[in-house]
ChimeraX commands (.cxc) that place a marker at each C-alpha (Angstrom):
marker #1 position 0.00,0.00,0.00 radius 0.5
marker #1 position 1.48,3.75,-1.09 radius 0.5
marker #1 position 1.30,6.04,1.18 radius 0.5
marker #1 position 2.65,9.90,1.18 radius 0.5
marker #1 position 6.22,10.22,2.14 radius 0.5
marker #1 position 6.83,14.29,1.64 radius 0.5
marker #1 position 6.32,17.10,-0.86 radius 0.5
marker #1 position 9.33,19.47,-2.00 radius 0.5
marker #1 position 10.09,22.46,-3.78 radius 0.5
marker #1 position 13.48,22.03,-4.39 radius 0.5
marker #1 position 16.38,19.69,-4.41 radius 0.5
marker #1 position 17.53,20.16,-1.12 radius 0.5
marker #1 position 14.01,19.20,0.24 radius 0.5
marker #1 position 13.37,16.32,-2.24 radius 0.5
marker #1 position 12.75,12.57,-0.97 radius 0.5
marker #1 position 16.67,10.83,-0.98 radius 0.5
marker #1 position 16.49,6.94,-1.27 radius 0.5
marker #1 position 18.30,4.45,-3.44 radius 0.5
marker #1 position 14.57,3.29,-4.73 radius 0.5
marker #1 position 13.88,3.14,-8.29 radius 0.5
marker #1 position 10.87,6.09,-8.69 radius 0.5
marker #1 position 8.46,6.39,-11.78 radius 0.5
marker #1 position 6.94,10.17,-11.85 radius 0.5
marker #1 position 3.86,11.86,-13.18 radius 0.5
marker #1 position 3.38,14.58,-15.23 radius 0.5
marker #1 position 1.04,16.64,-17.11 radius 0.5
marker #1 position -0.89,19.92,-18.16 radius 0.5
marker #1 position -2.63,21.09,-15.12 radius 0.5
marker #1 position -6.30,19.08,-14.50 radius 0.5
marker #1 position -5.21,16.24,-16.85 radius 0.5
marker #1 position -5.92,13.97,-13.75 radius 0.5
marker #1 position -2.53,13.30,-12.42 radius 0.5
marker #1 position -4.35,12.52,-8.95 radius 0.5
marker #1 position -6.78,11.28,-9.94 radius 0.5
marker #1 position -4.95,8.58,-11.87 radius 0.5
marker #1 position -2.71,7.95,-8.99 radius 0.5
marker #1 position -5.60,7.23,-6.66 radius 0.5
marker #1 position -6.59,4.97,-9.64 radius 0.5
marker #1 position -3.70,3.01,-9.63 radius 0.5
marker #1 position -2.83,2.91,-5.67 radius 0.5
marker #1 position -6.80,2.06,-4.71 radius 0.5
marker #1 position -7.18,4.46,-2.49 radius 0.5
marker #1 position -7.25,8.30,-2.22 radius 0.5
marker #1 position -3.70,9.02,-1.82 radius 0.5
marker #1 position -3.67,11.91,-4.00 radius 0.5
marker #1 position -5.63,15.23,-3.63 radius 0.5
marker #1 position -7.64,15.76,-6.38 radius 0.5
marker #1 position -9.04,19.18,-7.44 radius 0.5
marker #1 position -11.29,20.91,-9.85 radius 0.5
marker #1 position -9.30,23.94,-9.86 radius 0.5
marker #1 position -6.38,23.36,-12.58 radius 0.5
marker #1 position -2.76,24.44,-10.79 radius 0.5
marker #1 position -3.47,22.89,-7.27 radius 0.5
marker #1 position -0.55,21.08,-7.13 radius 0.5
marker #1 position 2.66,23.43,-7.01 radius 0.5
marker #1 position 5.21,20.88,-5.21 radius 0.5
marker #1 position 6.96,17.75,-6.07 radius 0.5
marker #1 position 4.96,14.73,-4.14 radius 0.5
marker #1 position 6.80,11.57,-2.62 radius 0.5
marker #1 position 4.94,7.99,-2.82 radius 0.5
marker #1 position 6.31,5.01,-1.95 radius 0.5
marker #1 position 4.61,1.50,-0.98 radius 0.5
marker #1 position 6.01,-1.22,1.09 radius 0.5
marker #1 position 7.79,-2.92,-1.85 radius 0.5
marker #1 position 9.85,0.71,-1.81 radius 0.5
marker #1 position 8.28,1.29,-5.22 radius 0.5
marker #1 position 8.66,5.50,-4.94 radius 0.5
marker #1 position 5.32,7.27,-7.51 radius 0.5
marker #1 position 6.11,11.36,-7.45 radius 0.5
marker #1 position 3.49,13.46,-8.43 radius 0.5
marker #1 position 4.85,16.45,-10.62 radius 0.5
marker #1 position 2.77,20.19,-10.71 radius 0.5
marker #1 position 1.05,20.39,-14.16 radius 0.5
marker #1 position 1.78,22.82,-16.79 radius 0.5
marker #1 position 0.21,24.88,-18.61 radius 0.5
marker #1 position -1.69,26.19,-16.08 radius 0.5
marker #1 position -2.62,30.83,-17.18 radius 0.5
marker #1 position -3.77,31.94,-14.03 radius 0.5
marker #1 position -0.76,31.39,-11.73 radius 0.5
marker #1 position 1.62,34.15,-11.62 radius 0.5
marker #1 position 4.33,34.06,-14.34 radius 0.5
marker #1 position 7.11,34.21,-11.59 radius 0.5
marker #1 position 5.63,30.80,-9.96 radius 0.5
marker #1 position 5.05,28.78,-13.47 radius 0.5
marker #1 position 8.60,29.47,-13.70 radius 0.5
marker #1 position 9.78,28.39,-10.21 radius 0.5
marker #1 position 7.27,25.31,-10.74 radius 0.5
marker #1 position 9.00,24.73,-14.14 radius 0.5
marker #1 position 12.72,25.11,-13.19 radius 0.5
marker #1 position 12.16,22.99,-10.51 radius 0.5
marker #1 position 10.12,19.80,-12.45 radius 0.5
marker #1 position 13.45,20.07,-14.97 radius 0.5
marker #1 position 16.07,20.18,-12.28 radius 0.5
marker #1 position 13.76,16.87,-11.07 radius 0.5
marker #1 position 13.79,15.39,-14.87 radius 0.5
marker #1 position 17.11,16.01,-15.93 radius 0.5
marker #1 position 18.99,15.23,-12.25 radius 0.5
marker #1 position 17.28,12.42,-10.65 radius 0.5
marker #1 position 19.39,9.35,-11.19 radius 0.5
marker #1 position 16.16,6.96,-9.39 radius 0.5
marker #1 position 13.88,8.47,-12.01 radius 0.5
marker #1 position 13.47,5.39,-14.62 radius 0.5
marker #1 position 10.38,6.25,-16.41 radius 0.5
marker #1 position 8.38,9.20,-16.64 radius 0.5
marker #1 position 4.57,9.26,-17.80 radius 0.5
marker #1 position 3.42,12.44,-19.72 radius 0.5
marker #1 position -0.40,12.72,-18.83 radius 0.5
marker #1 position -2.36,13.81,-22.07 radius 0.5
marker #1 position -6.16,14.59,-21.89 radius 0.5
marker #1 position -8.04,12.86,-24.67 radius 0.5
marker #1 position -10.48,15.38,-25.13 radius 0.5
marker #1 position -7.38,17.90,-26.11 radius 0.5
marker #1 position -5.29,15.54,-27.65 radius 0.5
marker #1 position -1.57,16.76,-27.80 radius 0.5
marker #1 position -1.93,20.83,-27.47 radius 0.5
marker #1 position 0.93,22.78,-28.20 radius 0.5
marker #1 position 2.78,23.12,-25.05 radius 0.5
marker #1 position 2.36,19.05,-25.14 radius 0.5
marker #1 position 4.31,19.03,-27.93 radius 0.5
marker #1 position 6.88,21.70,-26.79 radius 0.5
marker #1 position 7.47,19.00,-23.42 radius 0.5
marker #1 position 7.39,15.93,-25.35 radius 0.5
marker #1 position 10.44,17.77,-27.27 radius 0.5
marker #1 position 12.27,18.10,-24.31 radius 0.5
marker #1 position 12.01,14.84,-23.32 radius 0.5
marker #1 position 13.46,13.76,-26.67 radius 0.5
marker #1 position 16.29,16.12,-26.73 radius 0.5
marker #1 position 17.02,14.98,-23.26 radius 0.5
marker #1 position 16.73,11.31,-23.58 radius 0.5
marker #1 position 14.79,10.99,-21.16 radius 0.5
marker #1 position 12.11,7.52,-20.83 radius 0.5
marker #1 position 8.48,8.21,-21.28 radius 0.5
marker #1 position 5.55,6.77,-21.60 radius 0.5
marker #1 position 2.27,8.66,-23.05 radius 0.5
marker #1 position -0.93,8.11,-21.48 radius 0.5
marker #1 position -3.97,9.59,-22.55 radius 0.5
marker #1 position -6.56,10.07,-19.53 radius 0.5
marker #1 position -10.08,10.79,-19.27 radius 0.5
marker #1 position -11.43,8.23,-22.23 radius 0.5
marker #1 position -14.49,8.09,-20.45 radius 0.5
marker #1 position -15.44,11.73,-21.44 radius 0.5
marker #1 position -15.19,10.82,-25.18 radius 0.5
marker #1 position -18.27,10.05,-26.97 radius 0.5
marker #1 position -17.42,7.02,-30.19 radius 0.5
marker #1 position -16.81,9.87,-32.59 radius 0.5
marker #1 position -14.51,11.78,-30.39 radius 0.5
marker #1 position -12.68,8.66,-29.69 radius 0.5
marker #1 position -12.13,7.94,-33.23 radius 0.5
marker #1 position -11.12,11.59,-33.89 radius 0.5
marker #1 position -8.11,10.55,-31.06 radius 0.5
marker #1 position -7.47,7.81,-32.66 radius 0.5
marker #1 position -6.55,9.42,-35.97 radius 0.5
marker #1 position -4.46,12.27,-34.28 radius 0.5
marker #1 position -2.62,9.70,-32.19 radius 0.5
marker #1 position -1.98,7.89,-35.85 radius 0.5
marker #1 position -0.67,10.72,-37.40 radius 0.5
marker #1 position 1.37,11.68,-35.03 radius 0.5
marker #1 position 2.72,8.13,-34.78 radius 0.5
marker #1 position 3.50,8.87,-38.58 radius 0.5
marker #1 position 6.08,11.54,-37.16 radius 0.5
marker #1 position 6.96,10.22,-34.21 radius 0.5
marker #1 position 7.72,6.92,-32.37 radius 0.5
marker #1 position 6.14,6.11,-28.61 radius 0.5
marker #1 position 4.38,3.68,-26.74 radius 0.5
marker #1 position 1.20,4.97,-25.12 radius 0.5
marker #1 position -2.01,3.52,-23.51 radius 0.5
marker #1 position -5.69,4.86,-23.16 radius 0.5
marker #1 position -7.14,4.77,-19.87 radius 0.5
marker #1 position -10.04,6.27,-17.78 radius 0.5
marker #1 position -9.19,6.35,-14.32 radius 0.5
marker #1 position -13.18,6.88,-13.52 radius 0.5
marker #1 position -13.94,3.71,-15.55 radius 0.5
marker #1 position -10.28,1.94,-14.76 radius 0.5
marker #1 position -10.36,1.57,-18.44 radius 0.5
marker #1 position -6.75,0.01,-18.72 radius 0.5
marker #1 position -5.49,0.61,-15.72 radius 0.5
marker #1 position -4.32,-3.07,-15.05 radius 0.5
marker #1 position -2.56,-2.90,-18.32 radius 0.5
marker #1 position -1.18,0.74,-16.79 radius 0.5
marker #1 position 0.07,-0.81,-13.60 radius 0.5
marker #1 position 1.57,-3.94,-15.79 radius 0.5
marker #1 position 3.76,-1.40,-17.51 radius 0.5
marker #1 position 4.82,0.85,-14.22 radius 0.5
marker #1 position 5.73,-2.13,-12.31 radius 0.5
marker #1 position 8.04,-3.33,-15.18 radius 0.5
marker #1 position 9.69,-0.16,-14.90 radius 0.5
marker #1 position 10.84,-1.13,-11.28 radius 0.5
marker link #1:1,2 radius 0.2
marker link #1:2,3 radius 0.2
marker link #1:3,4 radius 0.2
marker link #1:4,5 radius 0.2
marker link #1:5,6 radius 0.2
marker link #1:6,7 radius 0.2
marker link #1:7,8 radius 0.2
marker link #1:8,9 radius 0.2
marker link #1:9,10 radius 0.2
marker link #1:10,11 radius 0.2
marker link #1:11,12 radius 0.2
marker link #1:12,13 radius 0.2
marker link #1:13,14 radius 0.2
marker link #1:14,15 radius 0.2
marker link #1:15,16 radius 0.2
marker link #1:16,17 radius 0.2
marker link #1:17,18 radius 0.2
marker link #1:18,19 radius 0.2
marker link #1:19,20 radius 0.2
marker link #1:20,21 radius 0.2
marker link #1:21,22 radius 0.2
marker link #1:22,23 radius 0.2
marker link #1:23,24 radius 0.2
marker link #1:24,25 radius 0.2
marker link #1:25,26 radius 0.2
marker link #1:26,27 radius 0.2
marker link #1:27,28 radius 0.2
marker link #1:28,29 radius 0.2
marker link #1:29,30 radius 0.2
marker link #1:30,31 radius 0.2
marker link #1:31,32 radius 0.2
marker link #1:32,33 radius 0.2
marker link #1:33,34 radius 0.2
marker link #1:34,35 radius 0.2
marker link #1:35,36 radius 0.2
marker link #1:36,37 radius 0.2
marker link #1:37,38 radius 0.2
marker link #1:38,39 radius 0.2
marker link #1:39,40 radius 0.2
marker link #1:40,41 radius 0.2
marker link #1:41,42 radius 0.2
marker link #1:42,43 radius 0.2
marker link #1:43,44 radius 0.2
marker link #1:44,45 radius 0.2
marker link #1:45,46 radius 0.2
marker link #1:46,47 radius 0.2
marker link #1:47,48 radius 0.2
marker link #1:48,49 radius 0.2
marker link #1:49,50 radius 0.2
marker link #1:50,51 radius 0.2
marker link #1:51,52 radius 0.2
marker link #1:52,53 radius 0.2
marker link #1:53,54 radius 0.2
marker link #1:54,55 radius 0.2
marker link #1:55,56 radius 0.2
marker link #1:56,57 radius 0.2
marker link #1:57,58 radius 0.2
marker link #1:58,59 radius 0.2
marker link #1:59,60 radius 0.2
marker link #1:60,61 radius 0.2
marker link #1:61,62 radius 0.2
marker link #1:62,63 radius 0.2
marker link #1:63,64 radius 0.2
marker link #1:64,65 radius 0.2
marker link #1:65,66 radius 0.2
marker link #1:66,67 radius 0.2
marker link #1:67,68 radius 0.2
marker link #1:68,69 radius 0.2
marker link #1:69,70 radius 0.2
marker link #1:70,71 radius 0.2
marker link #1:71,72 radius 0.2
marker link #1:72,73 radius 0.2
marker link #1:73,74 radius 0.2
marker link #1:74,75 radius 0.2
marker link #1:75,76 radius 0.2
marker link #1:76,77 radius 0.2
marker link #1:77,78 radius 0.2
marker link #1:78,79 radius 0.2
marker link #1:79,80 radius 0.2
marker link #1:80,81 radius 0.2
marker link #1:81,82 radius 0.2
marker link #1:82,83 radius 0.2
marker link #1:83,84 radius 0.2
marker link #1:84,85 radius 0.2
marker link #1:85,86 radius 0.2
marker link #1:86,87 radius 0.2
marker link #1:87,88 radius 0.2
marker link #1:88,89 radius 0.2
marker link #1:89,90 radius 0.2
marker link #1:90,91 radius 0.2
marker link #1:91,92 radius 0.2
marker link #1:92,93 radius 0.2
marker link #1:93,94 radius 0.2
marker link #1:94,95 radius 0.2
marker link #1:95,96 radius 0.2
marker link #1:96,97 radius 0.2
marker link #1:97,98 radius 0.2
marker link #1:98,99 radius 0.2
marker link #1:99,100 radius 0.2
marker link #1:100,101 radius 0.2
marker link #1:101,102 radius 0.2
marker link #1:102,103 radius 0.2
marker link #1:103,104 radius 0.2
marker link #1:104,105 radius 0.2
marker link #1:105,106 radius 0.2
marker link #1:106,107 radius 0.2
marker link #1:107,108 radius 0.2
marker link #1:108,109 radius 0.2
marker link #1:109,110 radius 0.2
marker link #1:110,111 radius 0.2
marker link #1:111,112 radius 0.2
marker link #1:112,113 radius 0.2
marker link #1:113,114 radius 0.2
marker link #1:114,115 radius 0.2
marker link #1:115,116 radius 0.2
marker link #1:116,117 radius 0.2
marker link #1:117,118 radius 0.2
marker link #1:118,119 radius 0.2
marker link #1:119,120 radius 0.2
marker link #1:120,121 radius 0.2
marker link #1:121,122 radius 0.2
marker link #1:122,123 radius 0.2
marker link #1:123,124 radius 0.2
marker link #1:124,125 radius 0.2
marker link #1:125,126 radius 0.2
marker link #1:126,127 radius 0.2
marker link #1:127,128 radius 0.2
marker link #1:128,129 radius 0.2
marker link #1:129,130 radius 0.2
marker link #1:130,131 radius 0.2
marker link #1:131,132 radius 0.2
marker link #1:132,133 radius 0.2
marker link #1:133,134 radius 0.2
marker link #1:134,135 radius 0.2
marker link #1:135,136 radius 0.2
marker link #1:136,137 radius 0.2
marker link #1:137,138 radius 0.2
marker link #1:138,139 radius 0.2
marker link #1:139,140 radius 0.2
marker link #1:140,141 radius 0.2
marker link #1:141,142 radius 0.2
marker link #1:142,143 radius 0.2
marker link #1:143,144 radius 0.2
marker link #1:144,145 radius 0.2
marker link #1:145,146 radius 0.2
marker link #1:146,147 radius 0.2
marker link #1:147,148 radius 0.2
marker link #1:148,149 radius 0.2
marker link #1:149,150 radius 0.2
marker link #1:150,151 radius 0.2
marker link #1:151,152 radius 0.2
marker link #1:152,153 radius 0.2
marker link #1:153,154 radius 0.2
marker link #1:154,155 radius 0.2
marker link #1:155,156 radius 0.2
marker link #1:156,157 radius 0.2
marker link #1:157,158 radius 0.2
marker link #1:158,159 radius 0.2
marker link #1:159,160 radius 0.2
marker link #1:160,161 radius 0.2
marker link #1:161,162 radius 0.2
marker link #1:162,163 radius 0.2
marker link #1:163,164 radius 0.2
marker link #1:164,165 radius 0.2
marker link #1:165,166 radius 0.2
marker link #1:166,167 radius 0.2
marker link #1:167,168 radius 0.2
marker link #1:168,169 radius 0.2
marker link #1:169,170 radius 0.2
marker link #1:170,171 radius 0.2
marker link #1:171,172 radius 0.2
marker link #1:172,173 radius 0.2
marker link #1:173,174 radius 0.2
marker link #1:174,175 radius 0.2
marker link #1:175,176 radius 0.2
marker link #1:176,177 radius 0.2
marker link #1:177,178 radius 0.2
marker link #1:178,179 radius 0.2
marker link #1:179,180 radius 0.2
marker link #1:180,181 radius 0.2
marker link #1:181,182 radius 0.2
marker link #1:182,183 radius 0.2
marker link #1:183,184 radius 0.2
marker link #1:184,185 radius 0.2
marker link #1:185,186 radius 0.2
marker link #1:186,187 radius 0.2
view
């Protein structure tokens, strides 16, 4: 069972173990937590209408010292220019200097698809080399039209690009075994 080990805003405060850590990440209200609370069975995250609500860096970790960190989401207008880039110099000191990261998964919302500043992240990944993983959230909110629509913008950008990626609803737990088959194969 996960529970919450500490939040941080900076390296000196982060979580230090020798534990092998997947993170989270995402445009803000993707449903990072929600996801989470998915995948962990039980409400270990906060979840939040109101887009921006997490602005630190959250430690998980379960018994089998499996460590899930919860990243702030992007994208986010109404915070203060001065704290999207605190949040965002922090989240790539995380990404580009944490040695137990060993897969990160970049949260897309299926009703958006990949938005621009989607694309600008998944380019920094890439130019990085960092791992990721896509997965598209919220599924469930997609009527059979809108789904195919996805479909056909995943495809194309397939075309361009090569990544593995899974569908999932967290609401429905659409997935979500085949979710947790991947994370724990990242440990």
């Amino acid at each position: 069972m996960f529970k919450f080990v500490k939040s941080s805003s900076d390296y000196t405060n982060w979580y230090f173990h020798k534990n092998s850590e997947i993170a989270f990440w995402g445009r803000s209200n993707v449903g990072k937590s929600s996801l989470l609370n998915a995948l962990t069975s039980k409400g270990l995250a906060k979840v939040s209408k109101t887009p921006g609500r997490t602005q630190l860096i959250n430690f998980f970790e379960n018994e089998l010292n499996q460590v899930y960190v919860d990243l702030p989401g992007y994208g986010y207008a109404k915070l203060s220019k001065d704290l999207k880039d605190k949040m965002m110099a922090m989240i790539e000191e995380y990404l580009l200097n944490r040695s137990n990261l060993k897969m990160l998964y970049l949260l897309i919302d299926s009703r958006l698809g990949f938005t621009k500043i989607d694309l600008e992240i998944l380019s920094f990944l890439k130019e990085n080399n960092l791992n990721y993983f896509i997965v598209f959230t919220k599924i469930d909110k997609l009527n059979t039209k809108e789904k195919n629509e996805l479909n056909k913008k995943i495809k194309t950008y397939l075309e361009k690009e090569s990544f593995n990626y899974l569908i999932v609803s967290s609401e429905t737990k659409y997935q979500i075994d085949k979710l947790k088959e991947n994370i724990n194969s990242n440990f």
